[in-house]
N, CA, C and O atoms as a GROMACS GRO file, in nm:
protein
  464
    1UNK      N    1   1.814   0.280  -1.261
    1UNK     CA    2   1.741   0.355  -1.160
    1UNK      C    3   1.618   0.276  -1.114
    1UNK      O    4   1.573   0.288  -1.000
    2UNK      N    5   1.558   0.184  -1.221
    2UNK     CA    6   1.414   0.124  -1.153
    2UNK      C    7   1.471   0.014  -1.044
    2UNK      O    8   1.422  -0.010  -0.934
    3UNK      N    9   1.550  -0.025  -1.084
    3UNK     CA   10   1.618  -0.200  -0.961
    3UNK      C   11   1.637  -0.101  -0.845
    3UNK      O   12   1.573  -0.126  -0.743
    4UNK      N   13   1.728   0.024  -0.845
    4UNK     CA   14   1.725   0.079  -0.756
    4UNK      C   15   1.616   0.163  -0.655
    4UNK      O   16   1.667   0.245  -0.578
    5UNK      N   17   1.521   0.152  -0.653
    5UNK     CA   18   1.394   0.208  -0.641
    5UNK      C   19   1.338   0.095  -0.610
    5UNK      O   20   1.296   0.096  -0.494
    6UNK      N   21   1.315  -0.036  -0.686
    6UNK     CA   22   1.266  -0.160  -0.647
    6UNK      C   23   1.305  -0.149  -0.499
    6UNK      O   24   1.238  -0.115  -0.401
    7UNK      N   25   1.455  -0.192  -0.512
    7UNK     CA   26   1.524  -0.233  -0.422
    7UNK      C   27   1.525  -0.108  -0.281
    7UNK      O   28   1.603  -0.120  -0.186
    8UNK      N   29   1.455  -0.028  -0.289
    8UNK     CA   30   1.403   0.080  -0.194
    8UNK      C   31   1.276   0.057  -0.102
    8UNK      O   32   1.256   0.061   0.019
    9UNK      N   33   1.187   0.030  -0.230
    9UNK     CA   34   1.041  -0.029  -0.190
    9UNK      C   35   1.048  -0.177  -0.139
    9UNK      O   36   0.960  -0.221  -0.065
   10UNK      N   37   1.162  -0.260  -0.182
   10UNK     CA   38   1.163  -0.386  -0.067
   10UNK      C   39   1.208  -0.411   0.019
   10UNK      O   40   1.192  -0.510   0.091
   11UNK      N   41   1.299  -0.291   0.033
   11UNK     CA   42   1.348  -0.261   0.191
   11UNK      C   43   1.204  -0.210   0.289
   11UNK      O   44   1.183  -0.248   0.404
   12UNK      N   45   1.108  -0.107   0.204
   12UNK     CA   46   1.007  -0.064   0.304
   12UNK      C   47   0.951  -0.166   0.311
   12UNK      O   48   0.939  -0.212   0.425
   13UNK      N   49   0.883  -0.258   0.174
   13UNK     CA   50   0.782  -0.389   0.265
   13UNK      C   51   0.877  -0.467   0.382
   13UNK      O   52   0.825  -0.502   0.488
   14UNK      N   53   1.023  -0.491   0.354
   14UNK     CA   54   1.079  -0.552   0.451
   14UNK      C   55   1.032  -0.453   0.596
   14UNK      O   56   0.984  -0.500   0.699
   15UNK      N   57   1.050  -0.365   0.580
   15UNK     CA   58   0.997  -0.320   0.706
   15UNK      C   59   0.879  -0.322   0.782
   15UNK      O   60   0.863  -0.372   0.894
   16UNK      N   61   0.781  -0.252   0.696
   16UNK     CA   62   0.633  -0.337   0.727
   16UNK      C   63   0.609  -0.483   0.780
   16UNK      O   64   0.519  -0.517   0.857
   17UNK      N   65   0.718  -0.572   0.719
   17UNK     CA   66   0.651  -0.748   0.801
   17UNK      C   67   0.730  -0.696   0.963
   17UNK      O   68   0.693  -0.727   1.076
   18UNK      N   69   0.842  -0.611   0.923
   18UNK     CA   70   0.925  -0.614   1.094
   18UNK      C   71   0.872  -0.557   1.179
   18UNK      O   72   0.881  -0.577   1.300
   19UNK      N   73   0.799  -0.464   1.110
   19UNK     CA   74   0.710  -0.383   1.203
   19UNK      C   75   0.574  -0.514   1.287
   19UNK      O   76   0.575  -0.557   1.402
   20UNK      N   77   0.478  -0.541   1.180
   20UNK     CA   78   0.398  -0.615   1.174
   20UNK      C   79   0.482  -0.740   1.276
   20UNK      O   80   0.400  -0.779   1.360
   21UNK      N   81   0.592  -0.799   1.291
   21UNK     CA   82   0.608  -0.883   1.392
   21UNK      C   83   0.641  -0.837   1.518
   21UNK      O   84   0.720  -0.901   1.586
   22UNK      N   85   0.597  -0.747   1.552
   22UNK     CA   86   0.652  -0.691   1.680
   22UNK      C   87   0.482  -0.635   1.731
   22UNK      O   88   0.470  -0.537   1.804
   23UNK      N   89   0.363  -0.711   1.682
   23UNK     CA   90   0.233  -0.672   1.732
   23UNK      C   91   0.193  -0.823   1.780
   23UNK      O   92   0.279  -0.911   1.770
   24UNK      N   93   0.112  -0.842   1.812
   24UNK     CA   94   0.067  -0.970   1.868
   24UNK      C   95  -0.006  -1.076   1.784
   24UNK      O   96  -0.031  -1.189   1.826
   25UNK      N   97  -0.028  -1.045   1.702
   25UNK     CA   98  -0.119  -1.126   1.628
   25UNK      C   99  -0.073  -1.229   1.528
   25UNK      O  100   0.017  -1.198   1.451
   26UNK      N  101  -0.128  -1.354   1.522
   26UNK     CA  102  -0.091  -1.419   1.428
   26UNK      C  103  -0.023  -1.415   1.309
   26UNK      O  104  -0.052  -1.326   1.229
   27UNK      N  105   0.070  -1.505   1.280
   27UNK     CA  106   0.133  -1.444   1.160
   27UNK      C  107   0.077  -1.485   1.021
   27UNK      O  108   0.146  -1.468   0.921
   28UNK      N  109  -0.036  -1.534   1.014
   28UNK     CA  110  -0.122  -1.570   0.927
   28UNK      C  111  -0.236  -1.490   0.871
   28UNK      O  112  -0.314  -1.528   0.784
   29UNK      N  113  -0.237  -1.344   0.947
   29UNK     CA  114  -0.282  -1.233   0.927
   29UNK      C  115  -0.238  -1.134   0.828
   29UNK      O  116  -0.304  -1.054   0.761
   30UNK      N  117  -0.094  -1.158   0.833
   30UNK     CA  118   0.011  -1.074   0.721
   30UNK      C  119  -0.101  -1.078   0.563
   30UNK      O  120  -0.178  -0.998   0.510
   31UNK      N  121  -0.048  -1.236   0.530
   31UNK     CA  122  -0.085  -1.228   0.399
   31UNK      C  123  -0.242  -1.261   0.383
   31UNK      O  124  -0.282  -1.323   0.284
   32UNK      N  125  -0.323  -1.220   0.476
   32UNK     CA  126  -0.466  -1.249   0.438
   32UNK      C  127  -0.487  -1.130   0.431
   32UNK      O  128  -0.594  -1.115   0.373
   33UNK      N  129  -0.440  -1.029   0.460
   33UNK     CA  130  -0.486  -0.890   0.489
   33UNK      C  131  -0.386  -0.799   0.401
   33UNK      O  132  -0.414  -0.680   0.414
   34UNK      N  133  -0.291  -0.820   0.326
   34UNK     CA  134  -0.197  -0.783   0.269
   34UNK      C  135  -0.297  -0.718   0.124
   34UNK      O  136  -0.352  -0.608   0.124
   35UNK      N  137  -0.299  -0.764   0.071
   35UNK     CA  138  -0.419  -0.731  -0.044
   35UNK      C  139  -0.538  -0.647  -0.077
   35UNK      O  140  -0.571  -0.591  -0.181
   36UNK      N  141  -0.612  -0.657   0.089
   36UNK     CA  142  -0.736  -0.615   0.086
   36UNK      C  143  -0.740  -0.402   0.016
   36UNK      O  144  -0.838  -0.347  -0.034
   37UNK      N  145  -0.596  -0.335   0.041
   37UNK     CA  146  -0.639  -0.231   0.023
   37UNK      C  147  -0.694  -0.184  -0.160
   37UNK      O  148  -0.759  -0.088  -0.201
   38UNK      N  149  -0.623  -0.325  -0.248
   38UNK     CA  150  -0.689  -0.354  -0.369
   38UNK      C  151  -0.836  -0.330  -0.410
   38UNK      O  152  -0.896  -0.316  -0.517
   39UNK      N  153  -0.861  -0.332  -0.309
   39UNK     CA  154  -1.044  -0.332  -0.334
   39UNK      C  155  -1.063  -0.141  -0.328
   39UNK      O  156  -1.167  -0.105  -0.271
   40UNK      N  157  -1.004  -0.066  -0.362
   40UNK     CA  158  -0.982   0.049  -0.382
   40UNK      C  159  -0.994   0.026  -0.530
   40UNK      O  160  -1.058   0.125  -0.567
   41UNK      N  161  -0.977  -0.023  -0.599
   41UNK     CA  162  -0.929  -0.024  -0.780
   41UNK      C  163  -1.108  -0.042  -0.788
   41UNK      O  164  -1.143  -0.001  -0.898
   42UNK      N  165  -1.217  -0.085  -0.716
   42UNK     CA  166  -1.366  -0.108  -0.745
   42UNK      C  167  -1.408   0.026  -0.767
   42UNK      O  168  -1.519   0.032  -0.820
   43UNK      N  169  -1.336   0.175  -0.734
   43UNK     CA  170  -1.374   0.299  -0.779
   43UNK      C  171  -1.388   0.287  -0.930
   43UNK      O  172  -1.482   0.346  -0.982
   44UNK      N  173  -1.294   0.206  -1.016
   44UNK     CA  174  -1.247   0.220  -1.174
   44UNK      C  175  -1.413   0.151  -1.225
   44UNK      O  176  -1.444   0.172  -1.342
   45UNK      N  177  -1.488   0.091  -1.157
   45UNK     CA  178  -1.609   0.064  -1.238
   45UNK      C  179  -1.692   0.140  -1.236
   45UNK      O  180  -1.796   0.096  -1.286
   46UNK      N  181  -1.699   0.288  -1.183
   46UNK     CA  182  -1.776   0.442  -1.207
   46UNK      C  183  -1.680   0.466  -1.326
   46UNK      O  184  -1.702   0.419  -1.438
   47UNK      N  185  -1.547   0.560  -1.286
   47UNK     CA  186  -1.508   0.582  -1.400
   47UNK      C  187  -1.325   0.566  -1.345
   47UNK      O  188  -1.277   0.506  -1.250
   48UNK      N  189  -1.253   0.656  -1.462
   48UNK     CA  190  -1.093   0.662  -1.406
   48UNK      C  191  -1.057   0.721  -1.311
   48UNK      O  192  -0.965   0.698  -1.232
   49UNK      N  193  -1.196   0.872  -1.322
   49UNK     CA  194  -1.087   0.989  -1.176
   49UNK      C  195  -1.123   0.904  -1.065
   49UNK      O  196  -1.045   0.875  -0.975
   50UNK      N  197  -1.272   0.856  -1.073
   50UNK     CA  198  -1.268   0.809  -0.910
   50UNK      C  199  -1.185   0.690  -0.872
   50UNK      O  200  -1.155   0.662  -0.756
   51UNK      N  201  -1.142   0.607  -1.000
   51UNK     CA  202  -1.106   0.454  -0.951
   51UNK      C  203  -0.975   0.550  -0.940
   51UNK      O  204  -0.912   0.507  -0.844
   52UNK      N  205  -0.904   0.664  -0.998
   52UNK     CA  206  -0.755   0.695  -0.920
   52UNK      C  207  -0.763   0.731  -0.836
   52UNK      O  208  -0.671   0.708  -0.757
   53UNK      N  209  -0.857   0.800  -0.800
   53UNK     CA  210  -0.890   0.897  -0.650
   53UNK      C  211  -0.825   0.767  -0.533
   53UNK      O  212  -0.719   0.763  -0.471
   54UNK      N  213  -0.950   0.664  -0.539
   54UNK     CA  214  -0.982   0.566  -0.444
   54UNK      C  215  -0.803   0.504  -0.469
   54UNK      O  216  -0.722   0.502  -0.376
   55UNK      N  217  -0.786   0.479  -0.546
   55UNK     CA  218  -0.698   0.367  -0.565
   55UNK      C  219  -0.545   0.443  -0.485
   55UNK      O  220  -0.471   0.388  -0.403
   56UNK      N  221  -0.533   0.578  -0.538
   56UNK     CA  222  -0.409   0.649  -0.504
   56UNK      C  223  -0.444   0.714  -0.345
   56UNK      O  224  -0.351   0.782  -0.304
   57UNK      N  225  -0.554   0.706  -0.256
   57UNK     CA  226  -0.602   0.744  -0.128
   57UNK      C  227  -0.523   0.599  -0.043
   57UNK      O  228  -0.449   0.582   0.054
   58UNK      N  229  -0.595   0.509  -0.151
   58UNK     CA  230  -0.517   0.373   0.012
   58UNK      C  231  -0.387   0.362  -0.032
   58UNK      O  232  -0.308   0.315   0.049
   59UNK      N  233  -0.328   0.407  -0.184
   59UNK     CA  234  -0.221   0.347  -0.190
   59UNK      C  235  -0.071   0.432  -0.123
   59UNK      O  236   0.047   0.398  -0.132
   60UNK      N  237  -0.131   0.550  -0.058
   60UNK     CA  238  -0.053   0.614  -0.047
   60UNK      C  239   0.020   0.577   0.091
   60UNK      O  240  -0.056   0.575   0.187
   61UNK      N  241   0.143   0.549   0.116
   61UNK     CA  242   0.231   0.562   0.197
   61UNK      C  243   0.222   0.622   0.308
   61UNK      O  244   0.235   0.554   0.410
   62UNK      N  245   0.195   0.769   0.318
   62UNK     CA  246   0.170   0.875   0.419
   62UNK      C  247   0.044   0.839   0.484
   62UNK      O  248   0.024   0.862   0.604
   63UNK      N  249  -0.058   0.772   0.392
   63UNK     CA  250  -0.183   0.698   0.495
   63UNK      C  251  -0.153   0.656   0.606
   63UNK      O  252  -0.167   0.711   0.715
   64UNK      N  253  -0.087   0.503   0.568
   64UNK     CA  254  -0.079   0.378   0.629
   64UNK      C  255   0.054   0.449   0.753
   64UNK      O  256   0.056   0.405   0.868
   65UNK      N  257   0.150   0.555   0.710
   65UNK     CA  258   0.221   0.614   0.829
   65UNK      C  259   0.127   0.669   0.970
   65UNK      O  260   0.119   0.653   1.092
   66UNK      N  261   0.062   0.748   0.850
   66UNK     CA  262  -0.020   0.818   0.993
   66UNK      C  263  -0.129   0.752   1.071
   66UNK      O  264  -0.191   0.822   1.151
   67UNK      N  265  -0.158   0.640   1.059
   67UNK     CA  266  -0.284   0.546   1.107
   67UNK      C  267  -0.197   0.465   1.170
   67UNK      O  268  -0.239   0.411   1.272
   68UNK      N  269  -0.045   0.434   1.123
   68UNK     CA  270   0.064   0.335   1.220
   68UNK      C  271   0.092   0.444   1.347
   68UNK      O  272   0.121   0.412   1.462
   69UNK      N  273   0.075   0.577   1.296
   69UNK     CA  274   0.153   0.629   1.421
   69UNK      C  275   0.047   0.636   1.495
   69UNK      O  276   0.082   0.616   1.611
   70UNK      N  277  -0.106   0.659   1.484
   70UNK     CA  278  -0.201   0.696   1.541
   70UNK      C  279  -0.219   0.552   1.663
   70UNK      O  280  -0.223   0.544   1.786
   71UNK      N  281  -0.225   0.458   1.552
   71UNK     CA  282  -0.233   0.313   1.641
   71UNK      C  283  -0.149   0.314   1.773
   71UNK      O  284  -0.186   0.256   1.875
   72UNK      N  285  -0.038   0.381   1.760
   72UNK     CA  286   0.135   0.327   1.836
   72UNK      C  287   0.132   0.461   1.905
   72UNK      O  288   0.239   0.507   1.945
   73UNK      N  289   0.018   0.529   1.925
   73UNK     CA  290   0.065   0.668   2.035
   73UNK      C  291  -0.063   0.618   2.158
   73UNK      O  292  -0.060   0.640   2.279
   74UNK      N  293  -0.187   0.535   2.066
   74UNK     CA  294  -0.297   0.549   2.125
   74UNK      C  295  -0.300   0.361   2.218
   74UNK      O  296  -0.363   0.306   2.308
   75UNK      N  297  -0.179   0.324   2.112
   75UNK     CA  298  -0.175   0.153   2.180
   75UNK      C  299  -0.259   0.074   2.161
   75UNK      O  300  -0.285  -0.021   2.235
   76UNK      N  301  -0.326   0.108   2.034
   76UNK     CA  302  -0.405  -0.001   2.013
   76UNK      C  303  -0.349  -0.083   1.857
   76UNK      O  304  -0.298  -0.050   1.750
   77UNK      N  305  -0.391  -0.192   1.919
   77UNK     CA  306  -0.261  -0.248   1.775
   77UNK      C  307  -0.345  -0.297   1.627
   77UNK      O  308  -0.293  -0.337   1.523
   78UNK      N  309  -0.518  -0.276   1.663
   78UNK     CA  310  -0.564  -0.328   1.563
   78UNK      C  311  -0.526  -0.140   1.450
   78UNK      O  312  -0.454  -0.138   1.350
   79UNK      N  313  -0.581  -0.046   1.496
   79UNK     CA  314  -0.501   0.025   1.409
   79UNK      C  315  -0.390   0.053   1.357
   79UNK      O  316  -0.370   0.102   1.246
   80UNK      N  317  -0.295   0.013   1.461
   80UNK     CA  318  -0.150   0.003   1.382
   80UNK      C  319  -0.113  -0.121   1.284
   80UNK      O  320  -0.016  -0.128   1.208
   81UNK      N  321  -0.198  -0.202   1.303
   81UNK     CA  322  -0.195  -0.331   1.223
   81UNK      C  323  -0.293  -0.265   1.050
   81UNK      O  324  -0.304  -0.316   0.939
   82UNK      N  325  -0.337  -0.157   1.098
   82UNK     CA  326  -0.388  -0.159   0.948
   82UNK      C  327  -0.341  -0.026   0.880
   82UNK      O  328  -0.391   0.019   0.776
   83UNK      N  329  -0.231   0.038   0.957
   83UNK     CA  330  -0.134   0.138   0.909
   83UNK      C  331  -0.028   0.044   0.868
   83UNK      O  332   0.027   0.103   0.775
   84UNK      N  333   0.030  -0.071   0.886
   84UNK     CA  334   0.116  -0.137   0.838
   84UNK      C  335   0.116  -0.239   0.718
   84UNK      O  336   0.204  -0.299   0.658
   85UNK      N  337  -0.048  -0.230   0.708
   85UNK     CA  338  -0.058  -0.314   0.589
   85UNK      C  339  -0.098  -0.237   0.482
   85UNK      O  340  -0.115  -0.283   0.369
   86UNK      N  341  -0.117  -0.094   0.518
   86UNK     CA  342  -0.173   0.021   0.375
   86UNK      C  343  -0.010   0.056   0.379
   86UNK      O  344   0.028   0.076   0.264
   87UNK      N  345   0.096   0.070   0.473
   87UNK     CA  346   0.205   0.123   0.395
   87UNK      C  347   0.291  -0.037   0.365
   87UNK      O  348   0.381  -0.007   0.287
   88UNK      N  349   0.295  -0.104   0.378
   88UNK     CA  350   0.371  -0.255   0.313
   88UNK      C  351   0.323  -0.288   0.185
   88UNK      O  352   0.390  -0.324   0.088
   89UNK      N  353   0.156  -0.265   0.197
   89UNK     CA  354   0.076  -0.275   0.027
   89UNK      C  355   0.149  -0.218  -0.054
   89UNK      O  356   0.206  -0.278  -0.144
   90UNK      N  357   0.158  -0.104  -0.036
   90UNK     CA  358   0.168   0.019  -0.109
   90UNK      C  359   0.327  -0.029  -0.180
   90UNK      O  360   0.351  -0.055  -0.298
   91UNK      N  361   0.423  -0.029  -0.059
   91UNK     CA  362   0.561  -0.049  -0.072
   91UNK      C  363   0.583  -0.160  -0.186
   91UNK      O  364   0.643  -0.150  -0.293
   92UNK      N  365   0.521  -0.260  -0.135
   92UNK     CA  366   0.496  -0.449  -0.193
   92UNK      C  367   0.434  -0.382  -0.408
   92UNK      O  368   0.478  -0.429  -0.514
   93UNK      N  369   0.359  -0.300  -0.396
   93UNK     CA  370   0.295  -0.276  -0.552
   93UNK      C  371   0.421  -0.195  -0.592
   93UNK      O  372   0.496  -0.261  -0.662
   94UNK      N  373   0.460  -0.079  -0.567
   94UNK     CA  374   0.558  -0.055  -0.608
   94UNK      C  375   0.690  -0.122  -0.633
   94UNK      O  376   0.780  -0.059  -0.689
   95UNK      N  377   0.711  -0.279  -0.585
   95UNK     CA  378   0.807  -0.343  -0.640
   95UNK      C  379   0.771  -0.408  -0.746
   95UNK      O  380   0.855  -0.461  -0.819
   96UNK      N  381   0.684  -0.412  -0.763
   96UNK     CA  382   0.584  -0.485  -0.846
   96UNK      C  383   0.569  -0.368  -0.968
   96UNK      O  384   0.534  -0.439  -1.062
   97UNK      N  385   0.573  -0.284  -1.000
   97UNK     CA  386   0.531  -0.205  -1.101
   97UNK      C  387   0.454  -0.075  -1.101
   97UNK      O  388   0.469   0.035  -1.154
   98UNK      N  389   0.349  -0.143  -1.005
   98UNK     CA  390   0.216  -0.068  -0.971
   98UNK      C  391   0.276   0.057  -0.869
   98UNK      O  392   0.344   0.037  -0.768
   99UNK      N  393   0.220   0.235  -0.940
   99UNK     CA  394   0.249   0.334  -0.901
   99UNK      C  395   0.109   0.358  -0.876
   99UNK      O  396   0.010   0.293  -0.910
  100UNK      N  397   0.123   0.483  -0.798
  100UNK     CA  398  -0.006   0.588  -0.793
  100UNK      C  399  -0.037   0.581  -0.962
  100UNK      O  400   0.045   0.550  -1.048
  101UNK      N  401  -0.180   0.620  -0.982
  101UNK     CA  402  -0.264   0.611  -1.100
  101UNK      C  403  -0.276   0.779  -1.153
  101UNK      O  404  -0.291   0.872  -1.074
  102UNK      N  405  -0.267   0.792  -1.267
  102UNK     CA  406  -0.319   0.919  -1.325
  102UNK      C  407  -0.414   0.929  -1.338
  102UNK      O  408  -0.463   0.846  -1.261
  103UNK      N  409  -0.524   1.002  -1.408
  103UNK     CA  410  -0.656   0.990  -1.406
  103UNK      C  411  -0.752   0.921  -1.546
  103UNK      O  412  -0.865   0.883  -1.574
  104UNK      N  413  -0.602   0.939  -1.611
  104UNK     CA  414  -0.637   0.936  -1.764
  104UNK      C  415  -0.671   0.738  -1.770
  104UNK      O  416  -0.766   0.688  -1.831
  105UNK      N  417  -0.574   0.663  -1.697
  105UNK     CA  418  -0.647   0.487  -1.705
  105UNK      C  419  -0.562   0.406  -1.624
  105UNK      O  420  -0.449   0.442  -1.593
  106UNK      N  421  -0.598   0.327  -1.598
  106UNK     CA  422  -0.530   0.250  -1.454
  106UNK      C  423  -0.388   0.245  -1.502
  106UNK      O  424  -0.306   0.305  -1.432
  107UNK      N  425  -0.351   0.190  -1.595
  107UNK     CA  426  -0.259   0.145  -1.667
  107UNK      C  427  -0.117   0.304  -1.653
  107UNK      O  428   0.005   0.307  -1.640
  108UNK      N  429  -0.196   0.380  -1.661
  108UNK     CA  430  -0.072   0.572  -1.654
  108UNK      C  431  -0.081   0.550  -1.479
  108UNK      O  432  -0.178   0.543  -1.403
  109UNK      N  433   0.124   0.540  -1.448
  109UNK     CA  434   0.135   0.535  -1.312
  109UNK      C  435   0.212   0.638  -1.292
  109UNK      O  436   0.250   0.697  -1.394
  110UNK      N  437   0.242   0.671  -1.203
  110UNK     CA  438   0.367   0.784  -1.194
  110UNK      C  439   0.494   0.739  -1.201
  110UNK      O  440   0.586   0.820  -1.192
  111UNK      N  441   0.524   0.573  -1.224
  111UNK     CA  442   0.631   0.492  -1.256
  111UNK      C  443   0.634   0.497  -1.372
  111UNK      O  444   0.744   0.482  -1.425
  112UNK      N  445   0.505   0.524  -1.464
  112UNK     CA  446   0.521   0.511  -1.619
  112UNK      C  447   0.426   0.409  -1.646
  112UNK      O  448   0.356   0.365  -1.554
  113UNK      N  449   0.414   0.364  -1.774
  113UNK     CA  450   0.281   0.310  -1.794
  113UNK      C  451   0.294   0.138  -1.736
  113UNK      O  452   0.394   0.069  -1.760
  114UNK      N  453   0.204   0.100  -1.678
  114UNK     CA  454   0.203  -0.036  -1.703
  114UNK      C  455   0.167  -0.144  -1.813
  114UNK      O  456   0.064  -0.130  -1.880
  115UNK      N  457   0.301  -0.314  -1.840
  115UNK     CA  458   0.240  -0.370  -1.905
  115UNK      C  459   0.315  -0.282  -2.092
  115UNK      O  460   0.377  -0.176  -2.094
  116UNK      N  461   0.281  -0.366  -2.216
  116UNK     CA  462   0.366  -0.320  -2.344
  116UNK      C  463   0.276  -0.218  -2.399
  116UNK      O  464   0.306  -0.157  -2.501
   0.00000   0.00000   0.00000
């Protein structure tokens, strides 16, 4: 079941770059900007609820949808460019391991724990 689920979430980042090539901008933008919603995990140096709060707010999927659709009704592509990189992040960590956070420590995901 996890390969299968992987293999779900790399169909969505696959989608996110397809999306992301159909805007104008350099394609050297992808992976400089791919990362940045990470800087959400800087909540975890107050404590756990807020570093999950912060961390599970950008990482969520339904964000980066509704800021892509907002961008793509209103035509402006720098917001849809940053609805496509909060839902590709998101997609891209979940192949990777990394789930939404519990509150209890970065490590409790809703995938299960990260790491032995």
């Amino acid at each position: 079941m996890k390969k299968l689920l992987s293999l779900e979430e790399f169909a969505q980042f696959a989608f996110g770059v397809f999306l992301f090539s159909k805007l104008s901008f350099a394609w050297w933008w992808f992976p400089v900007l791919i990362f940045l919603p990470d800087f959400s995990m800087l909540g975890y140096l107050f404590n756990a609820k807020i570093g999950a709060w912060g961390y599970n707010f950008f990482h969520h999927k339904a964000l980066g949808i509704v800021i892509l659709t907002i961008g793509f009704i209103y035509d402006f592509e720098v917001v849809s460019l940053t609805g496509i990189i909060l839902f590709s992040h998101a997609a891209l960590d979940r192949v990777l391991g990394y789930g939404l956070k519990h509150e209890t420590d970065f490590k409790d995901t809703h995938l299960g724990r990260i790491g032995k």
